[in-house]
C-alpha positions as CSV (number, residue, x, y, z in Angstrom):
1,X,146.9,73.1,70.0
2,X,148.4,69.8,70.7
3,X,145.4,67.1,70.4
4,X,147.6,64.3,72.2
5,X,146.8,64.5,76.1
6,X,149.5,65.1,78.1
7,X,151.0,62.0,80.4
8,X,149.2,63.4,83.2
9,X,145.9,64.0,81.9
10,X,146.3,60.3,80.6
11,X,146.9,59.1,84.0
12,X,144.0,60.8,85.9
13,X,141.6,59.8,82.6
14,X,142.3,56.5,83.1
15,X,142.0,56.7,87.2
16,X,138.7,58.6,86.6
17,X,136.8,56.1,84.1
18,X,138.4,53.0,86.5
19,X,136.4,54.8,89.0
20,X,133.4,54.9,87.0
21,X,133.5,51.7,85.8
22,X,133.8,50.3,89.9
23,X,132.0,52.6,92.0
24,X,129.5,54.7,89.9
25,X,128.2,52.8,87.2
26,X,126.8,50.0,89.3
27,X,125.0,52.4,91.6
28,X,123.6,54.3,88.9
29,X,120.4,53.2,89.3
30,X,120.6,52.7,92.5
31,X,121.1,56.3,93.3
32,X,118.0,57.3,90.7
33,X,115.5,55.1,92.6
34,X,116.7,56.9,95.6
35,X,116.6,60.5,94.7
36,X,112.8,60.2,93.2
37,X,111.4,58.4,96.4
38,X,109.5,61.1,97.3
39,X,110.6,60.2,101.0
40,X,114.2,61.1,100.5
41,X,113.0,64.2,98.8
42,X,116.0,66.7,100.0
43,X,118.3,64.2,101.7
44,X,121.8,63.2,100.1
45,X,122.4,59.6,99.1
46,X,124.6,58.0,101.5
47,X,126.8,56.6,98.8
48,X,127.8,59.7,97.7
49,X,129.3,60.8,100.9
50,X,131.4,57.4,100.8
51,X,132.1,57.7,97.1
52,X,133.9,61.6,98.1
53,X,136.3,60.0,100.4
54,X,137.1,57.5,98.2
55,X,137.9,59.8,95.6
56,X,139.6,62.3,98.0
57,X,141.8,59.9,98.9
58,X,143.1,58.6,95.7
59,X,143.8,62.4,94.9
60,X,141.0,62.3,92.2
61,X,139.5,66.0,94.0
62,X,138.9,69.7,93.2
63,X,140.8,68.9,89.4
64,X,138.9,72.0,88.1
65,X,140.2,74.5,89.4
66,X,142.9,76.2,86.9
67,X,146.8,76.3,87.9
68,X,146.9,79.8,88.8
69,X,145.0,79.5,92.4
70,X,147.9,77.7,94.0
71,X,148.2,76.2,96.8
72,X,144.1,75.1,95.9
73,X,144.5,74.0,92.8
74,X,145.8,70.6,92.0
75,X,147.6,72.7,88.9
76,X,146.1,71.4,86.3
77,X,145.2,73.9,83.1
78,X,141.2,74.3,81.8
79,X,142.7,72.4,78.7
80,X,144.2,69.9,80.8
81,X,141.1,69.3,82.9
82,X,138.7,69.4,79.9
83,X,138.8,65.6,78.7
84,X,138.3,64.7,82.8
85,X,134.9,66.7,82.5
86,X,134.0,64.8,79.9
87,X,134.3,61.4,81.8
88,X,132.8,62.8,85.0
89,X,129.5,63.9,82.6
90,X,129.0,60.4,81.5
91,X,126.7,60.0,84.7
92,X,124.9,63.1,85.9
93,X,126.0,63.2,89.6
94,X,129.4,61.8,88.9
95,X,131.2,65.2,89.3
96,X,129.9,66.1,93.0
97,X,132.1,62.7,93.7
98,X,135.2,64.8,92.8
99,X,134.3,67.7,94.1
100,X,134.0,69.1,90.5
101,X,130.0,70.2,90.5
102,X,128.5,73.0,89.8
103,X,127.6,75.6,91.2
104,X,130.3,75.0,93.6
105,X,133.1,74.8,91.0
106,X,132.3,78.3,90.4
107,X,131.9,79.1,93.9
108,X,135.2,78.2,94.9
109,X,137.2,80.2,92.0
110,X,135.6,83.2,92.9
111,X,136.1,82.6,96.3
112,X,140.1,82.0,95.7
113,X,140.0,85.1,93.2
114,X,138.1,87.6,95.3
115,X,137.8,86.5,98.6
116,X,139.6,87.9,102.1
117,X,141.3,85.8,104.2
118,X,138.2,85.4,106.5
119,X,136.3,84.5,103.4
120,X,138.6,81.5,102.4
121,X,138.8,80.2,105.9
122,X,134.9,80.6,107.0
123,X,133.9,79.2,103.1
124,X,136.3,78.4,101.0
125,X,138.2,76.0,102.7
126,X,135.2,73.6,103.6
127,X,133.7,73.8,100.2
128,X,137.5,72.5,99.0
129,X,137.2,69.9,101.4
130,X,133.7,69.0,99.9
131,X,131.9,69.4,103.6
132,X,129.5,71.6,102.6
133,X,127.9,73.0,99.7
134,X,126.9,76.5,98.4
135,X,124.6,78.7,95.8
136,X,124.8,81.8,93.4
137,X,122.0,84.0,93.3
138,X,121.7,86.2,90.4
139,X,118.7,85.4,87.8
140,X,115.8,87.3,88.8
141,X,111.5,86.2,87.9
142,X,110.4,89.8,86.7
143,X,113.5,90.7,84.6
144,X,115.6,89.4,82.0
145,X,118.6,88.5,83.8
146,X,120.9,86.6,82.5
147,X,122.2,89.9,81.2
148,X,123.6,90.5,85.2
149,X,122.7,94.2,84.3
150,X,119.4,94.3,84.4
151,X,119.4,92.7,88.4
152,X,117.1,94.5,90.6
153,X,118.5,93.0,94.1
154,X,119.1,96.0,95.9
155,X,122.4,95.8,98.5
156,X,122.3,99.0,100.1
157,X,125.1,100.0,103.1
158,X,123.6,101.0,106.7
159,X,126.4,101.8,109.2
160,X,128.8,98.0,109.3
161,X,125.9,96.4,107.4
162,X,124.6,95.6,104.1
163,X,120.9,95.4,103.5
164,X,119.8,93.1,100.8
165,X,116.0,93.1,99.2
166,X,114.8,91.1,96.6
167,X,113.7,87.8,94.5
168,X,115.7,85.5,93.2
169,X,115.4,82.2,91.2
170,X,116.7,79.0,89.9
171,X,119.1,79.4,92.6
172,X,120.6,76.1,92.3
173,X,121.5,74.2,95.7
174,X,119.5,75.8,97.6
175,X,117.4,72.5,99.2
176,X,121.2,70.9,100.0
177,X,121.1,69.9,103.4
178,X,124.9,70.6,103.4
179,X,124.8,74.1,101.8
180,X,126.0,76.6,104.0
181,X,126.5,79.9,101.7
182,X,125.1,82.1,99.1
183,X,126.7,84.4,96.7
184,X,124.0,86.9,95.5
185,X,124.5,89.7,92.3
186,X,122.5,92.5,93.3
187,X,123.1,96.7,92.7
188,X,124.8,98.6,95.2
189,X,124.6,102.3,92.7
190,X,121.7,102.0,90.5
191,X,122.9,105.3,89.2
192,X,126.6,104.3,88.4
193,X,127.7,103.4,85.1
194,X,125.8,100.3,83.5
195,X,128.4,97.8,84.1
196,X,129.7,99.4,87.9
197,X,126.4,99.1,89.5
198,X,126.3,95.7,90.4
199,X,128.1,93.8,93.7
200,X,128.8,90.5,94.6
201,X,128.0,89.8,98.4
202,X,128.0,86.6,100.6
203,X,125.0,85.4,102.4
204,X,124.9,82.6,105.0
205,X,122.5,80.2,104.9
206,X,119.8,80.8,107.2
207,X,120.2,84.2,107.3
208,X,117.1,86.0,108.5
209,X,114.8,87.5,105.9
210,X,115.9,84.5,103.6
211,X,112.8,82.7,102.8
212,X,112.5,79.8,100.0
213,X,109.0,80.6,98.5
214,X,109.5,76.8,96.4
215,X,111.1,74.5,94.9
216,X,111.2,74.8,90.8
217,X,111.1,71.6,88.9
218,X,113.0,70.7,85.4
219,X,111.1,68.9,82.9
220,X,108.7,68.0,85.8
221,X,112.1,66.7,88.3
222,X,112.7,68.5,91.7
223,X,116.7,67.7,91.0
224,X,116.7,66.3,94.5
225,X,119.0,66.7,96.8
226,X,120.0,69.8,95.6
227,X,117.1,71.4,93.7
228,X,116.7,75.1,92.1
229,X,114.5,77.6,94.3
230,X,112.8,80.8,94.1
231,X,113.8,82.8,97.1
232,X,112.1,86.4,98.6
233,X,115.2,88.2,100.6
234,X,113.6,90.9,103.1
235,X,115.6,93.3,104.6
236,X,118.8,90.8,104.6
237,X,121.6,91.6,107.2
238,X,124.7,91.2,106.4
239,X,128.1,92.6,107.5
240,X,129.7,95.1,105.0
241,X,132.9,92.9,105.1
242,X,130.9,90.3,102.9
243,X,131.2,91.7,100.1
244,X,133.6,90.8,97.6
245,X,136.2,92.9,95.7
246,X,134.7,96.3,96.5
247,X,131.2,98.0,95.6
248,X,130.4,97.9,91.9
249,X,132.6,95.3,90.7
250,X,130.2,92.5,90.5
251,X,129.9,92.6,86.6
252,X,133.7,91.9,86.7
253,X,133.5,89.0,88.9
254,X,130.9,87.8,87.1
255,X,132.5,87.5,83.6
256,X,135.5,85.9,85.4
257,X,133.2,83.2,86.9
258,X,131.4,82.2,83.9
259,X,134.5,81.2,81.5
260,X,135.6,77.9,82.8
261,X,132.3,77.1,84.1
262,X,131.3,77.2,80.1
263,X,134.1,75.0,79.4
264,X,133.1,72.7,82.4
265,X,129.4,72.6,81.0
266,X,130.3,71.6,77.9
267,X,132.5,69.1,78.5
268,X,130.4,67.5,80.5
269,X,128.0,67.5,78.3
270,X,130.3,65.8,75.2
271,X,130.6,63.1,77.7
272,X,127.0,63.0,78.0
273,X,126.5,62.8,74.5
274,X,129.0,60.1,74.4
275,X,127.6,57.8,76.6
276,X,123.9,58.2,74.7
277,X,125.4,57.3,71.8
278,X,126.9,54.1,73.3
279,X,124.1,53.1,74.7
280,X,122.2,53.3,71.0
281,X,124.9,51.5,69.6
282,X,124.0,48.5,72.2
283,X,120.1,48.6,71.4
284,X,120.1,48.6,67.7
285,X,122.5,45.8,67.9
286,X,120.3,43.9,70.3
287,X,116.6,45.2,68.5
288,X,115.2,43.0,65.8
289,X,112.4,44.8,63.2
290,X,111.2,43.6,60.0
291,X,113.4,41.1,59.9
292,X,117.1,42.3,60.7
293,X,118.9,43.9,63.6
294,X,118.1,47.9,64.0
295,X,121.8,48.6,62.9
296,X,121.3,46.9,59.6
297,X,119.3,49.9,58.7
298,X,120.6,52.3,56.5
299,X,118.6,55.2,58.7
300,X,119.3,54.0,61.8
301,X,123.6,53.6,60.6
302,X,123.5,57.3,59.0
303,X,121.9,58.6,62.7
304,X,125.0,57.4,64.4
305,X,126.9,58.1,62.1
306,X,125.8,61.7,62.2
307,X,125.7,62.0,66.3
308,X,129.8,60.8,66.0
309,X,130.4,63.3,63.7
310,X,128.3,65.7,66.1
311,X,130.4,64.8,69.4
312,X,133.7,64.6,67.6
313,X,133.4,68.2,66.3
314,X,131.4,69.6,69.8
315,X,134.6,68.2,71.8
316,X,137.4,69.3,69.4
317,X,136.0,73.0,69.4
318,X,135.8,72.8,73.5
319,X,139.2,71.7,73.7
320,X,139.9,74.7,71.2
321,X,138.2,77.0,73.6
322,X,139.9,76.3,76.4
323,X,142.9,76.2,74.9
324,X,141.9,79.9,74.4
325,X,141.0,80.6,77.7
326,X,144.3,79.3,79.3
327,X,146.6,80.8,76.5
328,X,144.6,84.3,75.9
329,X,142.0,85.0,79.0
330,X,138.3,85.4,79.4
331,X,138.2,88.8,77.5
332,X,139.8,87.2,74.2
333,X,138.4,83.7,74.3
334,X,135.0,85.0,74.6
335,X,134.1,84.4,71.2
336,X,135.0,80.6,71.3
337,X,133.1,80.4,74.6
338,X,130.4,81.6,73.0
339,X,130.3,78.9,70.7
340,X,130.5,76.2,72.8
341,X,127.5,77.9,74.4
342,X,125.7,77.9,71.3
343,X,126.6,74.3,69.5
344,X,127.2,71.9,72.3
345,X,124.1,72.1,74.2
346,X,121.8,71.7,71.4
347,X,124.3,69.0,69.8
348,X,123.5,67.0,73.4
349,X,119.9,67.5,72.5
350,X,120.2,65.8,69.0
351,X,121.9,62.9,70.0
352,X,120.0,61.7,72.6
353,X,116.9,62.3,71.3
354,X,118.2,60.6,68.4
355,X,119.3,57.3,70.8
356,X,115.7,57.9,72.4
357,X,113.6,57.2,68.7
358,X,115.9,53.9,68.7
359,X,114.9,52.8,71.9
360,X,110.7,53.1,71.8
361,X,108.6,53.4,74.4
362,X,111.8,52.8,76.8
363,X,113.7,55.8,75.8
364,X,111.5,58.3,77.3
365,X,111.3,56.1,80.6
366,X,113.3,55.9,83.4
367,X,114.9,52.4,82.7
368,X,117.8,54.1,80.7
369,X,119.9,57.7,81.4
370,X,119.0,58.9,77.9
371,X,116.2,61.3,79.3
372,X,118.2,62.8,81.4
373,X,120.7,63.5,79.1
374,X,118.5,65.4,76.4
375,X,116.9,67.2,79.2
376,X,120.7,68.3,80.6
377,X,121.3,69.7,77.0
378,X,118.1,71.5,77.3
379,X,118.5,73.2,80.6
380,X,122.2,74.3,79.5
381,X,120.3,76.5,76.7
382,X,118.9,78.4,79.6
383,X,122.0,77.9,82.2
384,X,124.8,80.5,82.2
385,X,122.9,82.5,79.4
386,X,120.3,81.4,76.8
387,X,121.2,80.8,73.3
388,X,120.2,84.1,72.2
389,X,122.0,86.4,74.2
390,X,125.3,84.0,73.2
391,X,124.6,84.6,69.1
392,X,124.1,87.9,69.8
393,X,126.9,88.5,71.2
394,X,128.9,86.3,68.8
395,X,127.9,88.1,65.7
396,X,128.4,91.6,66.9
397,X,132.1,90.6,68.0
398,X,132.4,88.3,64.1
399,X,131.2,91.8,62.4
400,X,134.0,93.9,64.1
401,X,136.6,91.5,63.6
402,X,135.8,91.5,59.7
403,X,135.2,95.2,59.6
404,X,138.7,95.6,61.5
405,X,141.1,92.8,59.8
């Protein structure tokens, strides 16, 4: 793997943290104090809409999706795109700016992978264009799935319709004023094969029988404007040209969505980690105690030392794993996917919680990123598959490639 970036990842790096450094950082907070007013609850900052055009226009837009969904993608590779991640994560809300946020990055791939014609035009296209916004509904409240085998969401055909039944949650999006589409996992065959049974359809927003029982917090935070819901779907209408691929092959769309949206996740979140560590750097060498300046102490100099150790490695083994992914597909890079899944969320964790001890009282308060931060880490443990399920997986697949080499 060549460490070096290319000239043109150079060139959009440098145009992206410009940007940060002009228009984002010195709205930052800004855009918090907006966002918790309870009276904005739901509704966009204005600054971001401005912020997208800007961006758009300097050709700083949709830079995540992967080379081979010409004439959408910008052509860059996931390698190629990782280090611009990283810089978008240094600010939570910083990606939506370049069109590059989840769950719409994810979205829009399988949208340009799977999608009709109709599809791309009605959805696609306006979600490239960053005028609306959309959801995936697949983890369910009674069953454990982020395995997508265990959904219960039924999707069975009646005549030119598909009739879709019920609960979803953390359905991220959902309280976007702009979102205008769902894509749901549900089973079409519950007696097909274990990995056939499922299907990917698409819902429109307001669809009737779609009702958002509430809003789920984070840590106690609504995640306004866009928010994670708990939905009920009630005899959902649909016609049977919504559904994507074909019946049964939601599994397969699935595991084709969730590889560069790992790599996305995790570079954003060595960006994250980054910037907590910067911002300990400033405080201890702006804190006096007993006597000296916080980074005179030998504790305090062996935790950042140990949290650059911690980023350095978390972003050479993402860049490994996309390197994978481009050079050997989802199927074979699964294994270094999975352990970005595993290490770099709980690296995020341990450095900022590390710049929090620094800062007192004011690292667990709103006057710096740094909660934020840890609490992104922690919700990433949970987001496109918890820990567990990842190690699992990753020492069954180490065991037969010992037992076979």
């Amino acid at each position: 793997m060549e460490f070096k970036y290319n000239q043109r990842t150079s060139e959009l790096l440098d145009q992206i943290q410009r940007f940060m450094q002009e228009h984002i950082y010195p709205i930052e907070k800004e855009i918090y104090e907006f966002t918790h007013n309870p009276d904005n609850l739901w509704v966009v900052p204005p600054q971001i809409e401005e912020l997208k055009a800007k961006a758009h226009s300097m050709g700083l837009w949709n830079l995540f999706l992967p080379h081979e969904y010409e004439p959408y993608s910008p052509g860059l590779t996931n390698l190629e795109y990782a280090p611009l991640a990283e810089a978008m994560g240094r600010v939570g809300w910083a990606s939506e700016v370049f069109n590059c946020s989840a769950p719409d990055t994810g979205n829009m791939e399988v949208l340009a992978r799977y999608g009709t014609e109709e599809h791309k035009k009605q959805w696609l296209e306006p979600l490239l264009a960053g005028k609306i916004r959309s959801s995936y509904l697949m983890t369910e409240p009674q069953v454990a799935s982020s395995d997508a085998t265990n959904v219960e969401t039924s999707i069975v055909r009646e005549g030119d319709e598909f009739v879709i039944n019920g609960r979803k949650w953390w359905s991220s999006c959902v309280f976007d004023p702009r979102n205008k589409i769902y894509i749901l996992m549900g089973k079409t065959d519950p007696d097909a094969s274990r990995h056939t049974q499922q299907s990917m359809i698409l819902i429109p927003a307001g669809t009737e029988g779609v009702k958002i029982v509430r809003p789920l917090k984070v840590m106690n935070d609504l995640h306004s404007p866009h928010g994670h819901a708990e939905l009920k779907l009630t005899n959902v209408r649909v016609p049977v040209d919504n559904l994507l691929l074909g019946e049964g092959r939601g599994f397969e769309i699935a595991q084709g969505r969730l590889g560069p949206g790992r790599i996305h996740h995790c570079m954003r979140l060595v960006g994250a980690a980054d910037r907590a560590l910067e911002i300990m750097c400033r405080r201890v060498e702006d804190r006096v105690a007993f006597g000296k300046k916080l980074s005179e102490q030998s504790s305090i100099r062996q935790d950042i030392a140990k949290s650059r150790c911690d980023i350095e490695q978390a972003r050479l083994l993402t860049l490994w794993a996309a390197d994978r992914l481009d050079k050997e597909g989802n199927v074979a890079a699964k294994d270094a996917i999975g352990m970005i899944k595993i290490v770099i969320p709980r690296m995020v964790q341990e450095v900022a919680d590390r710049a929090m001890q620094v800062h007192g009282g004011m690292g667990i308060c709103q006057d710096t990123p740094l909660p934020e931060i840890w609490t992104y880490g922690r919700l990433v443990r949970f987001a496109d598959g918890p820990d567990e399920v990842h190690m699992s997986q990753l020492a069954k697949l180490t065991i037969k490639q010992v037992m076979e080499s």
